[in-house]
C-alpha positions, 0 to 999 in steps of 0.5 A: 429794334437793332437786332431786327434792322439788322436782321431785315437789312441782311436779307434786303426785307422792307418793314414797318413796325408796329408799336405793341399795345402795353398793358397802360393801353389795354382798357382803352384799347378794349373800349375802342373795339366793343371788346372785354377780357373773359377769362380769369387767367388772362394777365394784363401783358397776355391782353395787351399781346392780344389786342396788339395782333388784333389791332394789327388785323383790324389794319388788314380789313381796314386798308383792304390788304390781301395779306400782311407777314407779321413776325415778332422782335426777337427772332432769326431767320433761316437761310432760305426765309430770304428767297420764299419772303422775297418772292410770295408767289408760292402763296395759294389763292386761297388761304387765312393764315400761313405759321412761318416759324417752329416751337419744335413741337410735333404737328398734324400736318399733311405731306403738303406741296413742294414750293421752293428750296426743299421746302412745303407748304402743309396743311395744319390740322392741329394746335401749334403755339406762338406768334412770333412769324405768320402770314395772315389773309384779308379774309383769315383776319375777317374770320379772327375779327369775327370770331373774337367779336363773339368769344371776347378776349378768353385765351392768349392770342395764340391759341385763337390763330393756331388752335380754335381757328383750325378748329373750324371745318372750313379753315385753311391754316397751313405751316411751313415746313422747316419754318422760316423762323425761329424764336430766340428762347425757342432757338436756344433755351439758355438765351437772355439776350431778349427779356420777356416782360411777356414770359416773367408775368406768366411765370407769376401768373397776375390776373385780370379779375373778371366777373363772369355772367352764368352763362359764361361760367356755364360755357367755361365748364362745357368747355373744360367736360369738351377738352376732357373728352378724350375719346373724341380726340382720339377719334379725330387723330384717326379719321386725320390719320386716315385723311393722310395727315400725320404728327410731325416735329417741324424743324428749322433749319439755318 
């Protein structure tokens, strides 16, 4: 917490926090919104980071927000988060998420539009991991809410906003490029200043047991025969490719 004071201080931001869900917390949480873990590879830190996002979704609906930034404990911001965060008018009419920060991964994204300082605003078409700064709309947390209300908890979180959601024909994911913000174990792999409880469970890798229906595991395989089917991936790259979007590294920039 006095890493993001003064982190927001510095760039004249107003903030609220939010507790996070701790593992303690889970199966209340999970009764309280009709929701069950369906997976067999979820930890209990995993579900607990899950239902804190979606806690904080549920928030946007309730109090009817037309949008809501949410960033993570343990980041830094580039130079120019200060005058894109300030003033949002560059944030399209119409839009259910907008990834803030970077993994240093290679996206599909198109050439996008120019907003302010060099920066822009692209459309994103393929999965790019992490939670730790994103822009969500009133009608992106009503897509998330619903969809989650169907599959059940059965991933991390991530892979819900910035994979399966961009999944569907009709989202509307964007990505600022360079990124506003960067994780501290992203920004330097060497760095211990924030410990991760997150991070060391995944490493050992403890898991909810979870007895799953025949229908579940019978959807779990059909899922795995989809993810095999590399042909279709190929052909969907192509036809994007075609459609002007192109696999880039989104950087960040101090």
């Amino acid at each position: 917490r006095q890493h993001i004071d003064s982190l927001f201080d510095a760039y004249n931001l107003d903030f609220n926090y939010f507790d996070a869900i701790n593992k303690s917390q889970v199966e209340d949480t999970l009764q309280k919104h009709g929701l069950s873990v369906r997976s067999e590879r979820m930890s209990a830190g995993e579900v607990a980071c899950y239902l804190s996002h979606y806690c904080l979704w549920q928030q946007v609906i309730a109090h009817k927000l037309p949008y809501l930034m949410v960033f993570e404990d343990d980041i830094y911001f580039s130079k120019s988060a200060k005058t894109l965060l300030y003033n949002l008018d560059w944030l399209p009419n119409d839009f259910d998420v907008i990834k803030l920060e970077t993994m240093h991964g290679r996206v599909m994204i198109n050439k996008g539009i120019d907003i302010i300082l060099d920066h822009k605003l692209c459309h994103m078409k393929s999965s790019h991991m992490g939670m730790a700064g994103y822009i969500i709309s009133q009608k992106g947390a009503k897509k998330l809410v619903t969809m989650i209300q169907g599959l059940g908890v059965d991933r991390p979180v991530d892979h819900i906003m910035f994979d399966r959601l961009i999944e569907q024909k009709a989202s509307k994911v964007y990505q600022v490029s360079p990124a506003l913000c960067i994780q501290d174990k992203i920004y330097n792999e060497q760095s211990t200043r924030f410990g991760s409880c997150l991070e060391e469970e995944r490493q050992a890798r403890p898991v909810i047991k979870v007895k799953l229906s025949a229908q579940q595991k019978i959807n779990r395989e059909l899922m795995r025969l989809w993810t095999q089917m590399q042909l279709v991936n190929f052909s969907r790259s192509l036809l994007l490719t075609v459609g002007g979007y192109k696999k880039q590294k989104i950087e960040y920039k101090e």
